[in-house]
N, C-alpha and C positions, 0 to 999 in steps of 0.2 A: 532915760537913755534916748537917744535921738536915731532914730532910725530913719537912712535914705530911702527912695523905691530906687530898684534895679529899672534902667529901660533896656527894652529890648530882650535879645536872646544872647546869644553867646557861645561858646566853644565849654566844653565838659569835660575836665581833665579826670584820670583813672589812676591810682596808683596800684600797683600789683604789687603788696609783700612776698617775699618768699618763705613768708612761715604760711602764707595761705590767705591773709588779710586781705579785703580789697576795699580802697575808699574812695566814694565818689565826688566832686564837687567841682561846681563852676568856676573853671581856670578868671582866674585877676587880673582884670583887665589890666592893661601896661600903660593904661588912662591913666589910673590910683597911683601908679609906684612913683612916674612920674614929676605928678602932682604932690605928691607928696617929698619925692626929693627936691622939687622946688621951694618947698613951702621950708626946705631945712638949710643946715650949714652944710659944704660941700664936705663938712670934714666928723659931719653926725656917725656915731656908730652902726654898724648893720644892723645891729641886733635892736639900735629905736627906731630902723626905719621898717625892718621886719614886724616889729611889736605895731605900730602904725597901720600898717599893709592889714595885720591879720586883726584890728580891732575894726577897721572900715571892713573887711569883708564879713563880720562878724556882725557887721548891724546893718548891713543896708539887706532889704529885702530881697528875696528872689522873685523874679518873675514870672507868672503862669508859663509865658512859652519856655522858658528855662527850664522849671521844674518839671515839664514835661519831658524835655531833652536828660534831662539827668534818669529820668523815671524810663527811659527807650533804655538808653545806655545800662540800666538796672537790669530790666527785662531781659534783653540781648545775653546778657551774663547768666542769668538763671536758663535762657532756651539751652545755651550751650553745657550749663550745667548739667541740664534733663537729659539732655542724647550725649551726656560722657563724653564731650568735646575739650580740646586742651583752651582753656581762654586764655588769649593773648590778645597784643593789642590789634593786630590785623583782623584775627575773628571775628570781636567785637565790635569792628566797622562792618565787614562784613554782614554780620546781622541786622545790625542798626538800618544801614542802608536799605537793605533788602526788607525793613520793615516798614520804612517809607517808601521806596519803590511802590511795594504795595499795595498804598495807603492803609496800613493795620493801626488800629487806634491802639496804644497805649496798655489799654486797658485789657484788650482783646490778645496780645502776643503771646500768653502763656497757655492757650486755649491750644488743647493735644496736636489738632492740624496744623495751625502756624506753626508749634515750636518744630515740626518736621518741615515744613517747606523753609520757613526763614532758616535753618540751618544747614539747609542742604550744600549751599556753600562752602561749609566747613568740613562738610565730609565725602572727601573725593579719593 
């Protein structure tokens, strides 16, 4: 299998189920879709160029600052989880932010005193 590297960092898209589900992953670059409808017939189905989209983002790697950005965005969700906050998308900016304001490592967010300060913004 041929696997790219990701460069750089990037944008973290979130999807919120309403049965409760929540999936995280690095929003596709609009680099790929592109390139890839280039590389096709104007009159390709969606669903080859979707199947295309989702096998390149399926093999090119992530990159440390990315998975870090994914792993904020993770955290952000569990402080809000801990102090019974509603998560939403603004929340979870909210937190995020306020965890690099900070500068809170990653690893550090879930420790009892951040997840009260970083979330303090959510509960007003």
């Amino acid at each position: 299998m041929d696997v790219e590297e990701e460069e750089g960092g990037g944008d973290v898209d979130v999807y919120l189920g309403l049965n409760g589900g929540i999936w995280i992953q690095r929003t596709v670059p609009t680099e790929w879709e592109n390139a890839i409808r280039a590389d096709q017939d104007e009159r390709a189905p969606l669903a080859e160029t979707l199947q295309k989209l989702r096998h390149r983002h399926a093999t090119t790697r992530v990159s440390r600052t990315m998975r870090e950005s994914i792993a904020r965005v993770r955290n952000s969700i569990e402080c809000l989880r801990l102090v019974h906050c509603q998560i939403t998308p603004d929340s979870i900016e909210i937190v995020a932010k306020a965890s690099l304001q900070e500068g809170v490592r990653v690893a550090d967010m879930l420790l009892p005193e951040w997840v009260v300060k970083l979330t303090a913004g959510t509960r007003q």
